[in-house]
C-alpha positions as CSV (number, residue, x, y, z in Angstrom):
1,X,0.0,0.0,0.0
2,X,1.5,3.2,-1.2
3,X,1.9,6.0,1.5
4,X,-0.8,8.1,-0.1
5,X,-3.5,5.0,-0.4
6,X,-2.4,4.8,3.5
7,X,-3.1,8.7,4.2
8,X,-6.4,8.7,2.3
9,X,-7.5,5.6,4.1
10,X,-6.3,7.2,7.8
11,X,-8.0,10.7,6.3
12,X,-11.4,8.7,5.8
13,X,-11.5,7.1,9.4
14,X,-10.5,10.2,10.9
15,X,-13.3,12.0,9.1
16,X,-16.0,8.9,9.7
17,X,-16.1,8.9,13.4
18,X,-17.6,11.9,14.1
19,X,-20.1,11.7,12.3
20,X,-20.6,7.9,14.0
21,X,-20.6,9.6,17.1
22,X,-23.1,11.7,16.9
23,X,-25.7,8.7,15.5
24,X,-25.6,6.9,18.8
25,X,-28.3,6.8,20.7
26,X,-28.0,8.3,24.5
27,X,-25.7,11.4,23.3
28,X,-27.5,14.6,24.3
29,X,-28.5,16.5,21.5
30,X,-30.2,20.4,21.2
31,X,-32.5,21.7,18.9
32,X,-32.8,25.6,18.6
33,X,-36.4,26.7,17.4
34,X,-40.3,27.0,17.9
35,X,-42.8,25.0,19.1
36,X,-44.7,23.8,16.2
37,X,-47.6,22.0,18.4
38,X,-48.4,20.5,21.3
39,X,-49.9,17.4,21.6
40,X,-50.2,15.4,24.8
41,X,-47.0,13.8,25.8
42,X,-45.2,14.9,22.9
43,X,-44.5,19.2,20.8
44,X,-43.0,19.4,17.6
45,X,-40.2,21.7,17.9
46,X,-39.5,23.8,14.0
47,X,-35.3,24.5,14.1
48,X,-33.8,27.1,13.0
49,X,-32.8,25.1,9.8
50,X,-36.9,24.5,8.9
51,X,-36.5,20.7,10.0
52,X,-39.4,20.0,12.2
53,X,-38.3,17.5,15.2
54,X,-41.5,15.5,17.3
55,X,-39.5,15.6,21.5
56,X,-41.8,13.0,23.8
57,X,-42.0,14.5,27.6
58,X,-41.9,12.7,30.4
59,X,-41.6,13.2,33.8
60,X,-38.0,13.6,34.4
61,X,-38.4,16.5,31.5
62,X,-37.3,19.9,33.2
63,X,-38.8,22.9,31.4
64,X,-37.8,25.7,32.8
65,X,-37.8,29.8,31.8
66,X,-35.1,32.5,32.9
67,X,-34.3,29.5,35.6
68,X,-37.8,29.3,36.9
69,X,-39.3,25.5,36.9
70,X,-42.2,25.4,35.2
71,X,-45.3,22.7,34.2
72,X,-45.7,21.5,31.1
73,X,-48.7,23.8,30.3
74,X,-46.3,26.3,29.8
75,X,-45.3,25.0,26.1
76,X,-47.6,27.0,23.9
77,X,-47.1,27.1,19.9
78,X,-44.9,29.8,18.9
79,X,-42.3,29.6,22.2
80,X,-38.9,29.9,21.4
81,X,-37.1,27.1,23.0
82,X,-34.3,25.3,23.3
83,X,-34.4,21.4,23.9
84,X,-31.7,18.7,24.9
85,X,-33.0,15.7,24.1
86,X,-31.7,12.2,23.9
87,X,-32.4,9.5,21.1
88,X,-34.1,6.1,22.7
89,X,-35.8,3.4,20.8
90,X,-35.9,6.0,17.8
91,X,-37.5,8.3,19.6
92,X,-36.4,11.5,20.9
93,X,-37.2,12.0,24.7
94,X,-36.8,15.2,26.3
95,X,-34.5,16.0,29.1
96,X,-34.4,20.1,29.4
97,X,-36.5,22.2,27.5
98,X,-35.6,26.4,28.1
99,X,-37.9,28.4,27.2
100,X,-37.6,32.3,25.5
101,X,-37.4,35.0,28.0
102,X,-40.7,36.4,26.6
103,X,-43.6,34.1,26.1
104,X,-45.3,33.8,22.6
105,X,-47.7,36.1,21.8
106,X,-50.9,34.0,20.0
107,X,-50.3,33.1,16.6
108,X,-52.8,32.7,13.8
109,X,-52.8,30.0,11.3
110,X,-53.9,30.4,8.1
C-alpha cells in the first residue's frame, strides 16, 4: 500500500467517526427553534434550519424559563425554545426544554 493510499484511508476514518458519534443513541442532543404544536406527551419543535423535530416529555423532563421550573402547560405554539433531548428506541425524549425569555404572543394560522 503506497503511502498516499495509507493517508487517504487514515484521512477517511479520521473524518468517519464523528459523524458515528453523533448517531448513537443516549448522546445529548439540542434543537434551537419554535414550538410547532403541542400534543399530549409529545411538541413538535421547527429548528432554525426548517426541519421539524417530534420531542416525547416525560416526567424527568425539566422545562424551565429564565431559571424558573415550570409545568408542562407552559409549552404554547410559537415559544422559542431550546431542547436537549436524547435519542431512545428511535424516539427523541426530552431531558431540558428552556424556554424564550418572553412568552409567545398568540399566533394565527392560516
Amino acid at each position: 500500500m503506497s503511502r498516499r493510499s495509507m493517508f487517504a484511508a487514515l484521512l477517511i476514518m479520521v473524518l468517519a467517526v464523528p459523524a458515528a458519534a453523533w448517531a448513537h443513541e443516549g448522546h445529548t442532543h439540542n434543537i434551537l427553534g419554535t414550538i410547532e404544536s403541542v400534543k399530549g406527551e409529545h411538541l413538535e419543535v421547527k429548528g432554525i434550519d426548517g426541519k421539524v423535530l417530534l420531542v416525547m416529555l416525560d416526567a424527568k423532563t425539566v422545562i424551565t424559563r429564565d431559571g424558573t421550573k415550570l409545568e408542562a402547560t407552559a409549552l404554547k405554539v410559537g415559544e422559542r425554545v431550546s431542547v436537549d433531548y436524547v435519542q431512545d428506541k428511535n424516539m427523541n425524549m426530552a431531558k431540558a426544554i428552556k424556554l424564550g425569555t418572553a412568552p409567545a404572543s398568540p399566533r394565527t394560522r392560516n
